[in-house]
C-alpha distance (Angstrom), angle and dihedral (degrees) to the residues before:
residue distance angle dihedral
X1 . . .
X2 3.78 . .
X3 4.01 126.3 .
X4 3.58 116.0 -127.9
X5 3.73 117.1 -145.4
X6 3.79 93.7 -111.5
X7 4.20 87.3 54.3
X8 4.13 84.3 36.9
X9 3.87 82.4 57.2
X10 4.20 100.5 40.1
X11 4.05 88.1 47.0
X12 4.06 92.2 48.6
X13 4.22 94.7 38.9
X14 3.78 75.0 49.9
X15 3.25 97.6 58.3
X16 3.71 102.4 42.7
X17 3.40 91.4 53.2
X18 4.03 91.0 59.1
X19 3.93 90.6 37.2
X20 3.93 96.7 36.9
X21 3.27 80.2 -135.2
X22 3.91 126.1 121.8
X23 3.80 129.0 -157.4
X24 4.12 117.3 -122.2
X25 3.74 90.6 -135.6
X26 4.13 89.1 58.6
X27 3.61 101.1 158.3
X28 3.80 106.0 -90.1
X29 4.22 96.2 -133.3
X30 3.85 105.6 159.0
X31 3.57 124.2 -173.7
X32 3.97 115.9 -132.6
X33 3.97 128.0 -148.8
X34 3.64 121.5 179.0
X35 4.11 100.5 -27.4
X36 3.54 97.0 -32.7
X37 4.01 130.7 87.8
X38 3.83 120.4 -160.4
X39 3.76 120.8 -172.6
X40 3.82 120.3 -177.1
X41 4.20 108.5 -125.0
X42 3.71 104.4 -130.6
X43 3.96 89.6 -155.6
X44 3.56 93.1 56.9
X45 4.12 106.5 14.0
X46 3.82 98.4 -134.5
X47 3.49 126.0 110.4
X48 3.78 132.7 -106.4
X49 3.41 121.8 -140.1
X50 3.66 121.6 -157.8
X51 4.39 144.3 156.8
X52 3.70 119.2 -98.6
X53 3.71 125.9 -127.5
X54 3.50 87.2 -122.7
X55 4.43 95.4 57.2
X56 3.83 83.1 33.2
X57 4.32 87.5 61.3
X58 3.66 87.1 46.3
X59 3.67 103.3 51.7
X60 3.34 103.1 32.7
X61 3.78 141.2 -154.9
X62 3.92 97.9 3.0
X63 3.35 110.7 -134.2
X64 4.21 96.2 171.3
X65 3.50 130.2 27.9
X66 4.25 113.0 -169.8
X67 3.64 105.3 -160.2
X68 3.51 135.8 -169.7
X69 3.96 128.2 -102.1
X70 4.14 109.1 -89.4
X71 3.75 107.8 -121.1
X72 3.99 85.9 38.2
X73 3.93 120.1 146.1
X74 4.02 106.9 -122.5
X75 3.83 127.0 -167.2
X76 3.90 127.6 -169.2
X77 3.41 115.4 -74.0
X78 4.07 96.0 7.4
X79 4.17 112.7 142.7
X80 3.75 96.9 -89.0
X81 3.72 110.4 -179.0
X82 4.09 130.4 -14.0
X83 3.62 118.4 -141.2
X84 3.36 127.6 -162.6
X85 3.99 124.0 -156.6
X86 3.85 143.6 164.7
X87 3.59 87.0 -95.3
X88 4.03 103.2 38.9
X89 3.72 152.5 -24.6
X90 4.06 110.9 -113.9
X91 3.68 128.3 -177.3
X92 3.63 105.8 -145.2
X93 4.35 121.3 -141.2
X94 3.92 117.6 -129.4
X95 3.86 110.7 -108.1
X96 3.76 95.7 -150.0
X97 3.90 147.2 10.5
X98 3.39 115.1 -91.3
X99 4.08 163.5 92.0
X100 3.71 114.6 -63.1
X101 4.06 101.1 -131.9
X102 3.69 105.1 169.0
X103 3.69 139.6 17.6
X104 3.90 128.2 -155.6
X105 3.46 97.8 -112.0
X106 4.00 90.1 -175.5
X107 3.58 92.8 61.9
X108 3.94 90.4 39.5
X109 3.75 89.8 61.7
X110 4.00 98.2 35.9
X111 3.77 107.6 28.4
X112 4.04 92.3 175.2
X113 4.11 85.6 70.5
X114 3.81 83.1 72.1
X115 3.75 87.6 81.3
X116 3.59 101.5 31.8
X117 4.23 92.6 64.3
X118 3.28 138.1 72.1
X119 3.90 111.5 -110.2
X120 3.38 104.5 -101.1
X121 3.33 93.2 58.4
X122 4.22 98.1 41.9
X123 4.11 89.7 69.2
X124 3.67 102.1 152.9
X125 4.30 88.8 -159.4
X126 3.64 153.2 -9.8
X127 3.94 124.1 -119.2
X128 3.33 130.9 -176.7
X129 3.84 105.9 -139.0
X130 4.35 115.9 -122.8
């Protein structure tokens, strides 16, 4: 009898939860709301933040990214970031409440590596949910 990944995933949240201890690999399943996907980080329990493929298509090559202030108080739906691309200028919602803790500072400096990596590695921020 073969696992699949959604049993692979009960039987290892299962686990950690007995243990306290989570795996690295935890399955990396982020919810997405209106061009942005959040996923909560079971190592550290904040959120990432990140761009979808699908907002990334319709904005383009982004050429500026205007974040927020790190250590900035966030509520649901608030302007979060504004993008701007060869294709548009979008003003991105806040997915959750929260306390900004942590900006990608990669993707600050080189906003074209926001295409170029796979999402869990594009996160734009870190919040820690209210």
């Amino acid at each position: 009898m073969t696992n699949s990944p959604q049993q692979t995933g009960f039987w290892a949240k299962l686990k950690s939860f007995f243990t306290g201890h989570s795996s690295r690999s935890a399955a990396f399943e982020p919810t997405e709301k209106e061009g942005v996907w959040y996923w909560k980080n079971p190592d550290s329990g904040n959120t990432l933040v990140g761009l979808t493929k699908f907002a990334y298509q319709d904005i383009g090559n982004i050429t500026f990214v205007d974040y927020p202030t790190a250590e900035d108080s966030i509520e649901t739906d608030d302007d979060l970031v504004e993008l701007e691309g060869d294709k548009a200028v979008e003003n991105l919602k806040a997915p959750v409440s929260g306390h900004i803790v942590k900006l990608n500072q990669d993707l600050i400096d080189n906003p074209e590596k926001i295409s170029e990596q796979s999402d869990r590695d594009n996160w734009l921020m870190e919040i820690t949910e209210n």
